[in-house]
Every structure is written in C-alpha cells, then in structure tokens.
C-alpha positions as CSV (number, residue, x, y, z in Angstrom):
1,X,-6.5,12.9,41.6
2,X,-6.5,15.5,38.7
3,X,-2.5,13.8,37.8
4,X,-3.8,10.7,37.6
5,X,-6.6,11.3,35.0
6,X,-3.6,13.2,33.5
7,X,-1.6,9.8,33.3
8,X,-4.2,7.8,32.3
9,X,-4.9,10.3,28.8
10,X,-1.6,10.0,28.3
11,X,-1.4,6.2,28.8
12,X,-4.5,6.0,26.6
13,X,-3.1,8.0,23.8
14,X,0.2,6.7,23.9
15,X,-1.2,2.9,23.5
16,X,-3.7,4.8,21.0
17,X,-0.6,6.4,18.9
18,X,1.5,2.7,19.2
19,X,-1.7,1.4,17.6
20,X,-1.7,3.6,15.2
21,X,2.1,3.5,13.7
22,X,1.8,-0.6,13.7
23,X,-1.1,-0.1,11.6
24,X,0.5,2.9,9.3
25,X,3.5,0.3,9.1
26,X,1.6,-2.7,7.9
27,X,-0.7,-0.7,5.5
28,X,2.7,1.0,3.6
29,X,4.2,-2.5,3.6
30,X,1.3,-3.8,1.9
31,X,2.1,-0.8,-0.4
32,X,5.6,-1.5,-1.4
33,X,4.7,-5.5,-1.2
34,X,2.3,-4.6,-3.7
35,X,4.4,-1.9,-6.2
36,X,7.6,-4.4,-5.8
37,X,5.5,-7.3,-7.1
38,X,4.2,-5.4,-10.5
39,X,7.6,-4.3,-10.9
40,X,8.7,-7.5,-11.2
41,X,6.4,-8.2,-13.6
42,X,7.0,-5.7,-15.7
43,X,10.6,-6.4,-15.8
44,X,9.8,-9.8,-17.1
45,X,7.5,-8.0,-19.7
46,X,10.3,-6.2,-20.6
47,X,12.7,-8.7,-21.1
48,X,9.5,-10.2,-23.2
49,X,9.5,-8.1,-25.3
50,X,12.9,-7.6,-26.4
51,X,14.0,-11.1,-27.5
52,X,10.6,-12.0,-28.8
53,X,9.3,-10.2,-31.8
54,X,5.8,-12.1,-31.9
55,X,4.7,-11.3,-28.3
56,X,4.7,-8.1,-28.7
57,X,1.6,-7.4,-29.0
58,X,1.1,-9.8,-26.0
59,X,2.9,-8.3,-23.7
60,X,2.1,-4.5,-24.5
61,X,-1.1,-5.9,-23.7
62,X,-0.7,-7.5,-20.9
63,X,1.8,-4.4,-19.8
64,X,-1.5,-1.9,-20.1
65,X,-3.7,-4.9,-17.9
66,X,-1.2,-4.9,-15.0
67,X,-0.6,-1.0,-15.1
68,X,-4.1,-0.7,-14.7
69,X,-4.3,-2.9,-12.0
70,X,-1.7,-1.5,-10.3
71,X,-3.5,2.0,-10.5
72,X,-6.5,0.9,-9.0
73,X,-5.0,-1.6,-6.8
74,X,-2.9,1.5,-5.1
75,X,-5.8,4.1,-5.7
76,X,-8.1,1.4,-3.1
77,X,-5.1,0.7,-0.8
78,X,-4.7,4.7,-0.2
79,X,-8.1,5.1,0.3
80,X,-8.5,2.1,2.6
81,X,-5.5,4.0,4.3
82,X,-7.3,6.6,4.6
83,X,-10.3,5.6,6.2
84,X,-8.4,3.8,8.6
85,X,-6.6,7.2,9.4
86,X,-10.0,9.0,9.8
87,X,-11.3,6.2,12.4
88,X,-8.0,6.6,14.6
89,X,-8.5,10.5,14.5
90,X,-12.3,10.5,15.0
C-alpha cells in the first residue's frame, strides 16, 4: 500500500513537471516570437534611415517608441513568467 501512494506522487509530479516544461516552452516562445518581431523592425528602421535623409527624425523616433515597447513588453512577459512559475511551485 505504502508503494502505491509512492507511485501515485510520482505519477502526480511527473504529469505536474510535463505540465510545467510545455508551459516554460510556450512562454519563452512567445519571448523570442516577440524579440525576433522588433528586430525586424528595427532592421527596416535601419535601412530607413540610411537611404533617406528626411526620415530621420522619423525613424529615430519611431526607433525610441518600439524600444520602449519592447522593454516593457519583455519586462510584463517575464513577470507573467514568473507568476506562472510561482503557481506551479506553490
């Protein structure tokens, strides 16, 4: 009796620690979805704003909007991450 409640924590925690890598792996996805998408976009700022001279300004500008975005943007997805974490471990 005592190895079968022995099994079934280690069934539980298994299913419990499968649950939890899918979710780590979807949440870091999301990450690199996320930083691949504003790098993008700042390539094509880039390219912007060496063959035109009068977007400069533009673009610097719009440069500082989506690198502030992308700040915040990755500051709520880690701590989203992290209260996720916290309810797995709790």
């Amino acid at each position: 009796m005592l190895e079968l409640n022995k099994l079934k924590i280690i069934l539980k925690t298994l299913k419990t620690m499968k649950s939890l890598k899918e979710f780590i792996q979807k949440k870091i996805n999301g990450v690199i979805t996320t930083l691949v998408i504003n790098g993008v976009i700042l390539l094509i700022l880039g390219v912007l704003i060496a063959w035109y001279n009068f977007m400069v300004r533009l673009t610097v500008g719009l440069m500082t909007v989506v690198l502030a975005y992308t700040c915040l943007y990755l500051a709520y997805k880690i701590w989203k991450f992290k209260h996720e974490v916290m309810k797995y471990i709790k």
